[in-house]
Biopython code that builds the backbone (N, CA, C, O; Angstrom):
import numpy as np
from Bio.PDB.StructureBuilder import StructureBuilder

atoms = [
    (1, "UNK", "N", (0.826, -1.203, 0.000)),
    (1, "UNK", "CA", (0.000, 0.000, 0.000)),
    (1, "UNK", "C", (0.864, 1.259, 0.000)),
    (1, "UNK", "O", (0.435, 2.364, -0.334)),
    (2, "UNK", "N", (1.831, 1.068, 0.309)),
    (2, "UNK", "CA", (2.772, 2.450, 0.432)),
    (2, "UNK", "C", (3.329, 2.911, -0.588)),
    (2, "UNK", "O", (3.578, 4.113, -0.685)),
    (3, "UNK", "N", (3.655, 1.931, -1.636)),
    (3, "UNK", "CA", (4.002, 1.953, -2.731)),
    (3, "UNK", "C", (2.662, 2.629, -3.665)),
    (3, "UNK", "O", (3.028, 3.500, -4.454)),
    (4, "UNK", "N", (1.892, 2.471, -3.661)),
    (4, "UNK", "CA", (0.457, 3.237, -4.638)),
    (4, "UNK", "C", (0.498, 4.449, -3.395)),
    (4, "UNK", "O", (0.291, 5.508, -3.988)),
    (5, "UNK", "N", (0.664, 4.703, -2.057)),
    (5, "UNK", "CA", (0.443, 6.184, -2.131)),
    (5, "UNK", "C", (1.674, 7.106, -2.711)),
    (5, "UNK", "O", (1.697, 8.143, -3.374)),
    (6, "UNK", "N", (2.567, 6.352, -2.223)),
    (6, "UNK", "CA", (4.185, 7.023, -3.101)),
    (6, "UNK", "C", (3.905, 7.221, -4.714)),
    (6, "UNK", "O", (4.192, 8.388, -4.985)),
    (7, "UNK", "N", (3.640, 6.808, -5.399)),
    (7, "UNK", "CA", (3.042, 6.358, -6.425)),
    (7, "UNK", "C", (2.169, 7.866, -7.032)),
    (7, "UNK", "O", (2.479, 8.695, -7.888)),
    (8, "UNK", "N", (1.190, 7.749, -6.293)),
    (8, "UNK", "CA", (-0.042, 8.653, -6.284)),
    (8, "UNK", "C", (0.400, 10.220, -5.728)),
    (8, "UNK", "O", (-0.100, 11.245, -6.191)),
    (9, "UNK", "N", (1.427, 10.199, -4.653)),
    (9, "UNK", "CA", (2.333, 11.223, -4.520)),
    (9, "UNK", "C", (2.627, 11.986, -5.704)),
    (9, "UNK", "O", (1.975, 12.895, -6.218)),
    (10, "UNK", "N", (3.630, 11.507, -6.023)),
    (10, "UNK", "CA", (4.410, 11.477, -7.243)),
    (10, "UNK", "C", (4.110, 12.157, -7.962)),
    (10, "UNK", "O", (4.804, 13.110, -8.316)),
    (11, "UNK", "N", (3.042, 11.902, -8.384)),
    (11, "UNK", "CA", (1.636, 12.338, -9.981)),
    (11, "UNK", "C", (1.083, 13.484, -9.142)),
    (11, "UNK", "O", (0.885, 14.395, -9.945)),
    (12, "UNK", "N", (0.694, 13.936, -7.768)),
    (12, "UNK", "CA", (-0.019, 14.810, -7.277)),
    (12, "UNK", "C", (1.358, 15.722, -7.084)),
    (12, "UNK", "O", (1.068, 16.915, -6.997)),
    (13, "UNK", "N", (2.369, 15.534, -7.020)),
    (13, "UNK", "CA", (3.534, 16.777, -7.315)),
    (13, "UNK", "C", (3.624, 17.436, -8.758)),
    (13, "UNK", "O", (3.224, 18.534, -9.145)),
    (14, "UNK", "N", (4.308, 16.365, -9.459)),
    (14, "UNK", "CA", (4.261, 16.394, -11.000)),
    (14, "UNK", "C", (3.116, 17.546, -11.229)),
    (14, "UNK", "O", (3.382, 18.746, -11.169)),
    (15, "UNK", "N", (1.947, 17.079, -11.471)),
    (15, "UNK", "CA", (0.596, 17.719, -11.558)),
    (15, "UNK", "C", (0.643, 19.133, -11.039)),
    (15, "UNK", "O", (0.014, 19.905, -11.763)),
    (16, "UNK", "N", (1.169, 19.649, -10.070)),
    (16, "UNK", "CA", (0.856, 20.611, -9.190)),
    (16, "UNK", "C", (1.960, 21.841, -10.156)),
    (16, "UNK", "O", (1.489, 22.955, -10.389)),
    (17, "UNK", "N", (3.145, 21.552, -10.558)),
    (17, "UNK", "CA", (3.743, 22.268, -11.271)),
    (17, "UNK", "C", (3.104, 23.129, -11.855)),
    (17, "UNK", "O", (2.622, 22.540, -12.823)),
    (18, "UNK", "N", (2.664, 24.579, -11.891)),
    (18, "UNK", "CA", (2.012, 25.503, -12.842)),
    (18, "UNK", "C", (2.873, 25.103, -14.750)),
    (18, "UNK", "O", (3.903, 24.834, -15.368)),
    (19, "UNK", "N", (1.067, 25.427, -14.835)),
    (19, "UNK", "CA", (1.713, 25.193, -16.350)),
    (19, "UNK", "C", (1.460, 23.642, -16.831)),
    (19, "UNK", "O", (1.165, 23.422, -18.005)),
    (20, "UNK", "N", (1.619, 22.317, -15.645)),
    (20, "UNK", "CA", (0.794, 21.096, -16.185)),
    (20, "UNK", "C", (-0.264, 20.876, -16.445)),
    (20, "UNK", "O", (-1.077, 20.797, -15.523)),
    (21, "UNK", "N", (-0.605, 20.725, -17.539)),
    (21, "UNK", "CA", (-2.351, 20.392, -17.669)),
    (21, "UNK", "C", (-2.910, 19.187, -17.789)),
    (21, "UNK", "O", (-4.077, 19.029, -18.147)),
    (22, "UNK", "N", (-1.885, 17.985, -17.413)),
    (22, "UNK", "CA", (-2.203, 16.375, -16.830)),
    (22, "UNK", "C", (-1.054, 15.997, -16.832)),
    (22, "UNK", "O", (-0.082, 16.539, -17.358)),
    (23, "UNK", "N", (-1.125, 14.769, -16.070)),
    (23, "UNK", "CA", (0.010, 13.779, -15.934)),
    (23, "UNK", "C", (-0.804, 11.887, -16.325)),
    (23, "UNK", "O", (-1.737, 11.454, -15.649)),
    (24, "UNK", "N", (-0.470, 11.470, -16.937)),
    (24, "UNK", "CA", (-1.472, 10.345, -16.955)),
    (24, "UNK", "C", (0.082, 9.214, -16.920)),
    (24, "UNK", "O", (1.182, 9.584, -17.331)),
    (25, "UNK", "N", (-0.156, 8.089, -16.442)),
    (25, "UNK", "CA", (0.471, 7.030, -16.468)),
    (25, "UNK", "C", (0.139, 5.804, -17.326)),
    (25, "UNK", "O", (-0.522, 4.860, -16.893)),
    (26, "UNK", "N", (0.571, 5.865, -18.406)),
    (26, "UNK", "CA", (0.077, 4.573, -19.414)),
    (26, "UNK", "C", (0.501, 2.713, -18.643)),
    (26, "UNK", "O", (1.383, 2.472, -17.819)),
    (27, "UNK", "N", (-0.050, 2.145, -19.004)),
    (27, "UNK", "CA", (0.396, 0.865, -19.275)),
    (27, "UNK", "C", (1.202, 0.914, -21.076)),
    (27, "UNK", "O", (0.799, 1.704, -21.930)),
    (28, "UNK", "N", (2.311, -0.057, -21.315)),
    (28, "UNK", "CA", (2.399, -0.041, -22.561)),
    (28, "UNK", "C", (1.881, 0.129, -23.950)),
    (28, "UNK", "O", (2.382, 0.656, -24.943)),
    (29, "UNK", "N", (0.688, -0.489, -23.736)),
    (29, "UNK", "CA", (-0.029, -1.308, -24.253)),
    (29, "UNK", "C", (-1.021, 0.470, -24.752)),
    (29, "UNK", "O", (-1.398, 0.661, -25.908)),
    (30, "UNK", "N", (-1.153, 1.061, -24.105)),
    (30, "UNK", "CA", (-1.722, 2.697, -24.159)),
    (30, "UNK", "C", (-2.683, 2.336, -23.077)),
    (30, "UNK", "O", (-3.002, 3.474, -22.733)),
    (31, "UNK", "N", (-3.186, 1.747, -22.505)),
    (31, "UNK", "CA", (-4.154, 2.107, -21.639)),
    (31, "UNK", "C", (-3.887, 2.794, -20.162)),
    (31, "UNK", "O", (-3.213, 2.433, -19.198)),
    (32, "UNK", "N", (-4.620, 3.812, -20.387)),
    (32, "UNK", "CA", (-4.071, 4.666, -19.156)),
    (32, "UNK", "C", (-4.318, 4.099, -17.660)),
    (32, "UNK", "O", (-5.355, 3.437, -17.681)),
    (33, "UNK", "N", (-3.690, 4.122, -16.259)),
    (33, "UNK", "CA", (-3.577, 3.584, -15.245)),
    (33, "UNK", "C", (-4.528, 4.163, -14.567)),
    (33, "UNK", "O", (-5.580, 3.708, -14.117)),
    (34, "UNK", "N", (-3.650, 6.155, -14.497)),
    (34, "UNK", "CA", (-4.385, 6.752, -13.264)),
    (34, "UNK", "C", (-3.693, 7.894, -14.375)),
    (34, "UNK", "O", (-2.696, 7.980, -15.093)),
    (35, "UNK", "N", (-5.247, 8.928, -13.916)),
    (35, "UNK", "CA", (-5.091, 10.211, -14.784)),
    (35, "UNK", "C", (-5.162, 11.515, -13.492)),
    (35, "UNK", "O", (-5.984, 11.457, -12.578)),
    (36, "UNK", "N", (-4.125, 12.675, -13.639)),
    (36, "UNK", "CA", (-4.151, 13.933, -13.084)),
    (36, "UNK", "C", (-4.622, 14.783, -13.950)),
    (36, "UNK", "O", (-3.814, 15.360, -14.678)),
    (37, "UNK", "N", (-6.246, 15.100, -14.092)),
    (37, "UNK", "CA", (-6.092, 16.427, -15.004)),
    (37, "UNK", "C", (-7.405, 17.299, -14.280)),
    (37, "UNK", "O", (-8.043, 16.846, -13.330)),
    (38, "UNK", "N", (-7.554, 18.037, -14.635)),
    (38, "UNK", "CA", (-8.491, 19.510, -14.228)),
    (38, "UNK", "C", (-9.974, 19.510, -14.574)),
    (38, "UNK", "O", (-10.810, 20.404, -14.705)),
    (39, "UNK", "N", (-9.996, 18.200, -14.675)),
    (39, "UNK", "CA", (-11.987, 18.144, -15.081)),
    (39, "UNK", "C", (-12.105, 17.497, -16.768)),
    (39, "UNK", "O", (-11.395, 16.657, -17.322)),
    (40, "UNK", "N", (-12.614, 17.826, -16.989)),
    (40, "UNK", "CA", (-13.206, 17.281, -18.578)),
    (40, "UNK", "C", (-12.786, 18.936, -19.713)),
    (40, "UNK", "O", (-13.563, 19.861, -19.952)),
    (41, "UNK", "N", (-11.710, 18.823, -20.066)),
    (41, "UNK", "CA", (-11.437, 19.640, -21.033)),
    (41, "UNK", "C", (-11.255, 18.979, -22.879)),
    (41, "UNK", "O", (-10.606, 17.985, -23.204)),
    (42, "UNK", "N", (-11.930, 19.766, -23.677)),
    (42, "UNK", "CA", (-12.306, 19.053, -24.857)),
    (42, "UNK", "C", (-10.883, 18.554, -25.510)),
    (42, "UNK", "O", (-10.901, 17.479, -26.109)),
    (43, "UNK", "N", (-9.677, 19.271, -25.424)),
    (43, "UNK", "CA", (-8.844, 19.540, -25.806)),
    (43, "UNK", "C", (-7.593, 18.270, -25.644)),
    (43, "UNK", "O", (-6.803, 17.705, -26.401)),
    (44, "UNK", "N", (-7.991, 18.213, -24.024)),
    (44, "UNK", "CA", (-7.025, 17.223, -23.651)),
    (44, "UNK", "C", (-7.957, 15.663, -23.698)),
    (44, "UNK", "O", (-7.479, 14.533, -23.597)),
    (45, "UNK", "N", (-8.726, 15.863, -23.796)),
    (45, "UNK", "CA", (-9.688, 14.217, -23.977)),
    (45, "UNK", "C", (-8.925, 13.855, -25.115)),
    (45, "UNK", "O", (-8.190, 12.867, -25.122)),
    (46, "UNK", "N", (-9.137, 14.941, -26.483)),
    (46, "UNK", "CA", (-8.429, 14.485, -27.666)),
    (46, "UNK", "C", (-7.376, 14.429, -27.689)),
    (46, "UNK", "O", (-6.864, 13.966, -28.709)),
    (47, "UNK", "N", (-6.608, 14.824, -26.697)),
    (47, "UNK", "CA", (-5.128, 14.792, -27.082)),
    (47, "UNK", "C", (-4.456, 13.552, -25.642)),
    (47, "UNK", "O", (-3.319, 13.485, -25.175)),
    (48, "UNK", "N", (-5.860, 12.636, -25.248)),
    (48, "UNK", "CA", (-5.435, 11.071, -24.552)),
    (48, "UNK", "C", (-6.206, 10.367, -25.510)),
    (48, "UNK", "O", (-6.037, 9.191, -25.188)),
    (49, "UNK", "N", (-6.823, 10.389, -26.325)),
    (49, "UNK", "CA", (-7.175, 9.433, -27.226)),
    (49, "UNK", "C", (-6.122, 9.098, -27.948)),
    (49, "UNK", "O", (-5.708, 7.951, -28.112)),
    (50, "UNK", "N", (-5.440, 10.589, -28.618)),
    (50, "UNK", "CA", (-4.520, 10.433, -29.789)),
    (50, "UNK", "C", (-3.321, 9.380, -29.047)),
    (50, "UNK", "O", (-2.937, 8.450, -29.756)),
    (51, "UNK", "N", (-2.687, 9.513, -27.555)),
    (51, "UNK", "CA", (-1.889, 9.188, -27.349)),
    (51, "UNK", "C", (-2.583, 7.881, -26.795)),
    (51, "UNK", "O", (-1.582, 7.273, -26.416)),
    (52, "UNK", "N", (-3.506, 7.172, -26.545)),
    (52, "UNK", "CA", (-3.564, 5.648, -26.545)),
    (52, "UNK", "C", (-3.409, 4.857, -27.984)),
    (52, "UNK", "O", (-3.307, 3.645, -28.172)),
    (53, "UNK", "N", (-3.425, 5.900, -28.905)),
    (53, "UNK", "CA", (-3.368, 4.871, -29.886)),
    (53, "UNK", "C", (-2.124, 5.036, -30.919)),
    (53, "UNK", "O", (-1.975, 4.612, -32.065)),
    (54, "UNK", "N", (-1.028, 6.058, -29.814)),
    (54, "UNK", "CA", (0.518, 6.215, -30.473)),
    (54, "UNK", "C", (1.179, 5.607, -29.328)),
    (54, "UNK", "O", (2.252, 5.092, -29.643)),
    (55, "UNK", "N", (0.950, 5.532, -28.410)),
    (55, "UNK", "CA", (1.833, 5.158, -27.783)),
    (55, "UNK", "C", (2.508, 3.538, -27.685)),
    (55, "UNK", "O", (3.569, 3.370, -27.083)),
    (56, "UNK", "N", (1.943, 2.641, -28.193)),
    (56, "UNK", "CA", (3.134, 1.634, -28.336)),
    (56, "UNK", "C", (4.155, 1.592, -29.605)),
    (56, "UNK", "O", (5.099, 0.845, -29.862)),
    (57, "UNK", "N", (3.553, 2.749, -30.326)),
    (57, "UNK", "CA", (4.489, 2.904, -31.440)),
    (57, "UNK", "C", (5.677, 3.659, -31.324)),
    (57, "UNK", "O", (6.781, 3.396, -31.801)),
    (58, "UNK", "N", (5.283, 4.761, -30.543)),
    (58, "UNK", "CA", (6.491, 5.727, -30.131)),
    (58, "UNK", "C", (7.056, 4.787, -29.096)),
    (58, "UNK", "O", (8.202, 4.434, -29.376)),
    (59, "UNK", "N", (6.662, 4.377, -28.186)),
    (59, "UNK", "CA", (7.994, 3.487, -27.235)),
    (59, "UNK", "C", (8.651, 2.493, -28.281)),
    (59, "UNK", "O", (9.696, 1.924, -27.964)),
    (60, "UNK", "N", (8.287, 2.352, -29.052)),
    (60, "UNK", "CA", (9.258, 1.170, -30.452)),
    (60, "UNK", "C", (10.362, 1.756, -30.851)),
    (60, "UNK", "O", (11.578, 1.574, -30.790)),
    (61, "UNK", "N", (9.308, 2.811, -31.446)),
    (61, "UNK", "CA", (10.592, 4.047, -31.884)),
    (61, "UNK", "C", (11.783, 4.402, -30.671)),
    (61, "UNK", "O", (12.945, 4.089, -30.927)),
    (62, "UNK", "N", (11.529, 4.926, -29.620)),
    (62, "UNK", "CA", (12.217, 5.458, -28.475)),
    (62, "UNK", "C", (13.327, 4.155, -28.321)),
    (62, "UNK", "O", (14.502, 4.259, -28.675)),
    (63, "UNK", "N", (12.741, 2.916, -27.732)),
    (63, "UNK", "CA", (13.514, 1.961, -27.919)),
    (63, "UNK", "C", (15.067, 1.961, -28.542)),
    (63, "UNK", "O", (16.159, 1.965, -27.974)),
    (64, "UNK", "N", (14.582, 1.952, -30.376)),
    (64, "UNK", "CA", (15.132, 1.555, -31.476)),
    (64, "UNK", "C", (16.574, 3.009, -31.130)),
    (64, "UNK", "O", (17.737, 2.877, -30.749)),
    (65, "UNK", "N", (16.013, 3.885, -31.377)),
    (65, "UNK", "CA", (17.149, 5.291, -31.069)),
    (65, "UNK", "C", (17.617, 5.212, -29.344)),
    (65, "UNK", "O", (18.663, 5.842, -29.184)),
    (66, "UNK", "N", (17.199, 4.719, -28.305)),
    (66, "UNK", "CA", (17.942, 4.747, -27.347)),
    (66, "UNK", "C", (17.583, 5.663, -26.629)),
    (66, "UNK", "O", (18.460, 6.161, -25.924)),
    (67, "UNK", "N", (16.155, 6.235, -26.534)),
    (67, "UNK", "CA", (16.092, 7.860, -25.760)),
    (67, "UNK", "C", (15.186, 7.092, -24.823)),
    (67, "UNK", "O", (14.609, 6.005, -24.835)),
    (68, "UNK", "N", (15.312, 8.148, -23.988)),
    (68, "UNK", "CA", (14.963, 8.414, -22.497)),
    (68, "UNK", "C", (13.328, 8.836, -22.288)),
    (68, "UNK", "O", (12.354, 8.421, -21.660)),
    (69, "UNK", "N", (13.635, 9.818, -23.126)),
    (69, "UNK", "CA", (12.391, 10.670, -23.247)),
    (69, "UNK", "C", (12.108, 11.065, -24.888)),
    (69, "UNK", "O", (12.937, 11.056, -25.798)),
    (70, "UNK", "N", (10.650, 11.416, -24.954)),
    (70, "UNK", "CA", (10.341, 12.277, -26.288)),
    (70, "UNK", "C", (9.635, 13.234, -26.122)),
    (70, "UNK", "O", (9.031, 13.143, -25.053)),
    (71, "UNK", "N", (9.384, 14.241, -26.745)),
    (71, "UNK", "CA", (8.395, 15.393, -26.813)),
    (71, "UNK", "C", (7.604, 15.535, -28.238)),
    (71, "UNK", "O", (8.006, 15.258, -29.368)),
    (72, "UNK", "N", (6.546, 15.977, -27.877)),
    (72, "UNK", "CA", (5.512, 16.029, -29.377)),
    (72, "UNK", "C", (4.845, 17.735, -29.034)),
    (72, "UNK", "O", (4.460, 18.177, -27.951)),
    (73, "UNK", "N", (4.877, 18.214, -29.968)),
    (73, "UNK", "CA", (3.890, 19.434, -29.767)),
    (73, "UNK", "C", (2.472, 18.600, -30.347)),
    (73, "UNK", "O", (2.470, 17.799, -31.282)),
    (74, "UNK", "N", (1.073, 19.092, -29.383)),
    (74, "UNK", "CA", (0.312, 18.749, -30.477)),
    (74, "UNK", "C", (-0.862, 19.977, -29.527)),
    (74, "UNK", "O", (-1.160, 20.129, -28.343)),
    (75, "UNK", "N", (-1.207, 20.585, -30.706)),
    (75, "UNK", "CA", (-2.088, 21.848, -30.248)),
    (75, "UNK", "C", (-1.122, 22.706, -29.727)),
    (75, "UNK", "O", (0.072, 22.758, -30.025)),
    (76, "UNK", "N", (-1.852, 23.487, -28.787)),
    (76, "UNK", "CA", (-0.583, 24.605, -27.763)),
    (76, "UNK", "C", (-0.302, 23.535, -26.698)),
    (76, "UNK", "O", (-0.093, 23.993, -25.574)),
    (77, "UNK", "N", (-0.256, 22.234, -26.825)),
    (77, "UNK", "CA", (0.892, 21.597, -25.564)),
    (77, "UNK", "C", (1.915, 21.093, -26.291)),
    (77, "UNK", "O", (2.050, 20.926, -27.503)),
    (78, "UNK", "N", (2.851, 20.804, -25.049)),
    (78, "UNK", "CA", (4.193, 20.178, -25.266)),
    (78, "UNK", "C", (3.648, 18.624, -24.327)),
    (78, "UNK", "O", (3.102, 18.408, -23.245)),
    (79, "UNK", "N", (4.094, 17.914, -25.306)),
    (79, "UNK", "CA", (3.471, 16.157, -24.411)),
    (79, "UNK", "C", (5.039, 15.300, -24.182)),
    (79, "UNK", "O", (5.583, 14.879, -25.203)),
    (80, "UNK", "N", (5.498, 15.144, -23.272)),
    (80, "UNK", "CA", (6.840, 14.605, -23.031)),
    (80, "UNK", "C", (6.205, 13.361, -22.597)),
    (80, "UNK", "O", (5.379, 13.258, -21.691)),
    (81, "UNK", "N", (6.652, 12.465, -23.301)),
    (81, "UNK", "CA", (6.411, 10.833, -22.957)),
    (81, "UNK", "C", (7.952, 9.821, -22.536)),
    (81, "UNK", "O", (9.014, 9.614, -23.124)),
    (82, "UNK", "N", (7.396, 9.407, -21.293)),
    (82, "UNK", "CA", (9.228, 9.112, -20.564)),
    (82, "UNK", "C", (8.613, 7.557, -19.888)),
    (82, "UNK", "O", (7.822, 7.285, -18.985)),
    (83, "UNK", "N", (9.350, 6.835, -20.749)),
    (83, "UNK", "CA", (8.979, 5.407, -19.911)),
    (83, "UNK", "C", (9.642, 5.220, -18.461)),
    (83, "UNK", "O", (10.791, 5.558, -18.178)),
    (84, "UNK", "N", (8.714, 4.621, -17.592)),
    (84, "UNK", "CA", (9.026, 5.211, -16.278)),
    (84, "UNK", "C", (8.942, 3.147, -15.833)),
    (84, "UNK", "O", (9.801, 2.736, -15.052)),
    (85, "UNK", "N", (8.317, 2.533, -16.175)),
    (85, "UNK", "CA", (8.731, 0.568, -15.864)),
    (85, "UNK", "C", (9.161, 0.406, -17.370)),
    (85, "UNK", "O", (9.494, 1.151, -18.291)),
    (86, "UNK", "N", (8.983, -0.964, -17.152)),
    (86, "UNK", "CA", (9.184, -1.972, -18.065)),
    (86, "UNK", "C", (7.596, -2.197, -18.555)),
    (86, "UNK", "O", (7.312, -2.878, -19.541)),
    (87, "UNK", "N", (6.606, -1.521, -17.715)),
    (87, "UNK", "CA", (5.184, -1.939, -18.090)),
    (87, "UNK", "C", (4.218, -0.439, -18.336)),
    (87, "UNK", "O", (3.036, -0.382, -18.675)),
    (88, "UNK", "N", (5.038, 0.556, -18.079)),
    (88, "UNK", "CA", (4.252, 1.843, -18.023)),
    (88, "UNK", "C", (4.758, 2.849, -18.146)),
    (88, "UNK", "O", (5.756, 3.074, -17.460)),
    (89, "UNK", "N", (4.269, 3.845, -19.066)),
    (89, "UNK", "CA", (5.265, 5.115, -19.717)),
    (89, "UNK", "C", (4.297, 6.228, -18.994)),
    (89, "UNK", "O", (3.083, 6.097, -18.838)),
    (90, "UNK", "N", (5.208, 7.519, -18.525)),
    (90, "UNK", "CA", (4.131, 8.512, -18.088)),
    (90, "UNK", "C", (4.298, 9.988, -18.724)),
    (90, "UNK", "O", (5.301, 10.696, -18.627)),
    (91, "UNK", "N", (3.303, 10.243, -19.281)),
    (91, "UNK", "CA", (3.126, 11.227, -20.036)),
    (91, "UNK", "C", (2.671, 12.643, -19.169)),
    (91, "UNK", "O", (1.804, 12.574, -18.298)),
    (92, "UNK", "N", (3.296, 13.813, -19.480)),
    (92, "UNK", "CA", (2.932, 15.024, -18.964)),
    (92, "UNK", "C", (3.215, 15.878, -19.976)),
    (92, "UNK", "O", (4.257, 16.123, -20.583)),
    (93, "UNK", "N", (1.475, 16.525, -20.096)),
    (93, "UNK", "CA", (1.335, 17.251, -20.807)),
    (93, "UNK", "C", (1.125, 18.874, -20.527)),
    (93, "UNK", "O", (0.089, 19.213, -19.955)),
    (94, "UNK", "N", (1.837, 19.618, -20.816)),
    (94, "UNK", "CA", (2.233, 21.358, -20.437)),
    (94, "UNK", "C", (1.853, 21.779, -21.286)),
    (94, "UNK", "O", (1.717, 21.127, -22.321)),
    (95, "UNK", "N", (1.521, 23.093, -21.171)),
    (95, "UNK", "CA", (1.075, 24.705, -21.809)),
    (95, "UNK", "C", (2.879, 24.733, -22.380)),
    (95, "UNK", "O", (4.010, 24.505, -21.952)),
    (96, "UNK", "N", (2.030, 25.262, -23.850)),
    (96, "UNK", "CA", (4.063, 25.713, -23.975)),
    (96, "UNK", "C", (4.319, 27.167, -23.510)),
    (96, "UNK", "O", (4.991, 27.856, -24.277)),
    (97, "UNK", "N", (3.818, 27.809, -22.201)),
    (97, "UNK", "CA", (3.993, 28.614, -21.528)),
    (97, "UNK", "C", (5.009, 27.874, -20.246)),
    (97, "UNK", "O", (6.038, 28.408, -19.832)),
    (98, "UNK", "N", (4.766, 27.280, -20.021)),
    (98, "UNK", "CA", (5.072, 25.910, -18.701)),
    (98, "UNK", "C", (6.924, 26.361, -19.148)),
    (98, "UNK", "O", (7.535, 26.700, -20.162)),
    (99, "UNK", "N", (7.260, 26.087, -17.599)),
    (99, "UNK", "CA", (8.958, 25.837, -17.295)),
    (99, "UNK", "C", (9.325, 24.547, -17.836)),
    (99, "UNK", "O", (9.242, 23.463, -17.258)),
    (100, "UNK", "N", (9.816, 24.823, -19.224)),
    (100, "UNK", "CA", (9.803, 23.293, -19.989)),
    (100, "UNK", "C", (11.197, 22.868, -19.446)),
    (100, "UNK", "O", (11.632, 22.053, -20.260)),
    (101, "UNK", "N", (12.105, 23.051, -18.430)),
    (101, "UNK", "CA", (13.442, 22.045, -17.980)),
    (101, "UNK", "C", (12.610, 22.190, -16.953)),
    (101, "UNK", "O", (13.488, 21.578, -16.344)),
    (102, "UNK", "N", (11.840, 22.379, -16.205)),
    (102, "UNK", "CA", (11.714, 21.909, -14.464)),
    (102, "UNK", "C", (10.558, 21.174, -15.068)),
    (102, "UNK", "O", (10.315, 20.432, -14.117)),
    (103, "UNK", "N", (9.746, 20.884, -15.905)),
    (103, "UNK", "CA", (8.489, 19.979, -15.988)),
    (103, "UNK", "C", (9.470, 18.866, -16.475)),
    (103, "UNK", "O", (9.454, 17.871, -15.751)),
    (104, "UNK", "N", (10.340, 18.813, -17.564)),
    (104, "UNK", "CA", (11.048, 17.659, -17.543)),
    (104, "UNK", "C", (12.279, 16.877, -16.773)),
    (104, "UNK", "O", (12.717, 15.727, -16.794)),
    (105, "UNK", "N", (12.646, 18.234, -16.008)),
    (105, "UNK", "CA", (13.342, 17.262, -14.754)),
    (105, "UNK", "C", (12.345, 16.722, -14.184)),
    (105, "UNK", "O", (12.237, 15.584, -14.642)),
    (106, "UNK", "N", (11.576, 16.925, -13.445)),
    (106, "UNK", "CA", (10.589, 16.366, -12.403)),
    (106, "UNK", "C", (9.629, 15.525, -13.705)),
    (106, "UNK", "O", (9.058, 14.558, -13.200)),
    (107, "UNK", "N", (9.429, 15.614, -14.702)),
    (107, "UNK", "CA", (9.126, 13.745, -14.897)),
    (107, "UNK", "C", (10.108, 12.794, -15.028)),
    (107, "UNK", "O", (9.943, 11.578, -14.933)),
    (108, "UNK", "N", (11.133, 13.377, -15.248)),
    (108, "UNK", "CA", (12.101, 12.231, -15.174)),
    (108, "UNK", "C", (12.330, 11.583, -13.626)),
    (108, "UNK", "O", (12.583, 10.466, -13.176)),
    (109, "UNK", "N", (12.105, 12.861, -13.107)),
    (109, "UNK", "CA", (12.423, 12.069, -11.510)),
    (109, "UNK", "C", (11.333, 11.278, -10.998)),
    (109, "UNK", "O", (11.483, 10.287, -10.284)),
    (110, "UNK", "N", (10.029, 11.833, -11.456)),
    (110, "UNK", "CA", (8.643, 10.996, -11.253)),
    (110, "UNK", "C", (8.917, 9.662, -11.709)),
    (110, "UNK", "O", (8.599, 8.737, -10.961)),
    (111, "UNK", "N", (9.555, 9.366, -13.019)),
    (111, "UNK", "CA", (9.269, 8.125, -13.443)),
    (111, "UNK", "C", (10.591, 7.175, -12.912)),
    (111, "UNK", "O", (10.643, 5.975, -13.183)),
    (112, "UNK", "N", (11.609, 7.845, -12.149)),
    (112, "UNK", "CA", (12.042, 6.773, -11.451)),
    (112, "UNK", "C", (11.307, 6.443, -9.939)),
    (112, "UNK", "O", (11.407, 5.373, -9.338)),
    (113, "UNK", "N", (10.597, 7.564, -9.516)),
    (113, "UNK", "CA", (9.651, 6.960, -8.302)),
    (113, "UNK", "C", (9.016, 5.708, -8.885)),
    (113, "UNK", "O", (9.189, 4.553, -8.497)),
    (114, "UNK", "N", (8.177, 6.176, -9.982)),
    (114, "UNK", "CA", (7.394, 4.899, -10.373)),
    (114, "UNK", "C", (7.858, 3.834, -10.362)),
    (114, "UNK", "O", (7.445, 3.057, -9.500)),
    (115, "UNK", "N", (9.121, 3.283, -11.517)),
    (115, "UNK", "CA", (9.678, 2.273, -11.907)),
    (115, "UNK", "C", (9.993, 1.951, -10.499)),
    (115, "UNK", "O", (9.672, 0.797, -10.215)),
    (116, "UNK", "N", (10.653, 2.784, -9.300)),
    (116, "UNK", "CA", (10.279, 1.836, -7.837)),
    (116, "UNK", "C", (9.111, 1.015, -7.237)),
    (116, "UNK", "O", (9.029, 0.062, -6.462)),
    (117, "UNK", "N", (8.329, 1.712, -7.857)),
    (117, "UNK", "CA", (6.897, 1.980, -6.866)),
    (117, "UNK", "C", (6.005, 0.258, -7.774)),
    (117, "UNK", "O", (5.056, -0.399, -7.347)),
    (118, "UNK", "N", (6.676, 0.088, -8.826)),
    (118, "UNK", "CA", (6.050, -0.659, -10.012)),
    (118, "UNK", "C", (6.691, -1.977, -9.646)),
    (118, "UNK", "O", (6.221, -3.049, -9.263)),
    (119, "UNK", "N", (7.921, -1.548, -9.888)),
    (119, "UNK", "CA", (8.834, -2.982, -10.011)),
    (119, "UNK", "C", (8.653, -4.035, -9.058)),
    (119, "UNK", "O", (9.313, -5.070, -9.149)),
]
sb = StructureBuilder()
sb.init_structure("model")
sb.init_model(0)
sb.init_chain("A")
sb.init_seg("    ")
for serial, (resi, resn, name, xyz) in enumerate(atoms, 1):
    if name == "N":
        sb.init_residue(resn, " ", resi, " ")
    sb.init_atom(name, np.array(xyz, "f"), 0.0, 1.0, " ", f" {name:<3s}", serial, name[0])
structure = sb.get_structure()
């Protein structure tokens, strides 16, 4: 149990960053785990659809080149997708107003909480 509140921590920091407008935690596979976002916005519904049905393709890709992390603009966000297990990638999506090195330090550091919190 300590591990899902550490876990759930994690995503409620991440999240809190001004300038995030979700944090969602995929399973590989795209199906999302546990979502941080601000209510029902039209914008970002479409822009977790788009990414359940890219995301086992981009971790192929990521794989194949060796990266850590990726970024996509799509609309006015910046979507940084950072595999955080062996079973779950976590995506945080920012305003490209957002402190784009402190939103991506702190998912990188989020997703080694996880890969603890997972493994």
């Amino acid at each position: 149990m300590a591990k899902v509140k550490r876990l759930e921590e994690t995503l409620d920091g991440l999240y809190e960053i001004e300038g995030v407008e979700a944090c969602i935690l995929y399973r590989i596979d795209g199906v999302p785990i546990t979502i941080r976002t601000p209510g029902y916005r039209e914008h970002l519904l479409e822009t977790m659809f788009w990414l359940e049905k890219q995301i086992k393709r981009v971790l192929g890709e990521m794989n194949r080149e060796g990266l850590r992390e990726t970024i996509f603009y799509f609309r006015n966000n910046r979507i940084l997708i950072a595999p955080s297990s062996r079973s779950t990638v976590l995506v945080t999506i920012a305003e490209a107003e957002a402190n784009q090195q402190l939103v991506s330090l702190e998912t990188l550091r989020a997703t080694r909480i996880i890969g603890e919190c997972v493994a």
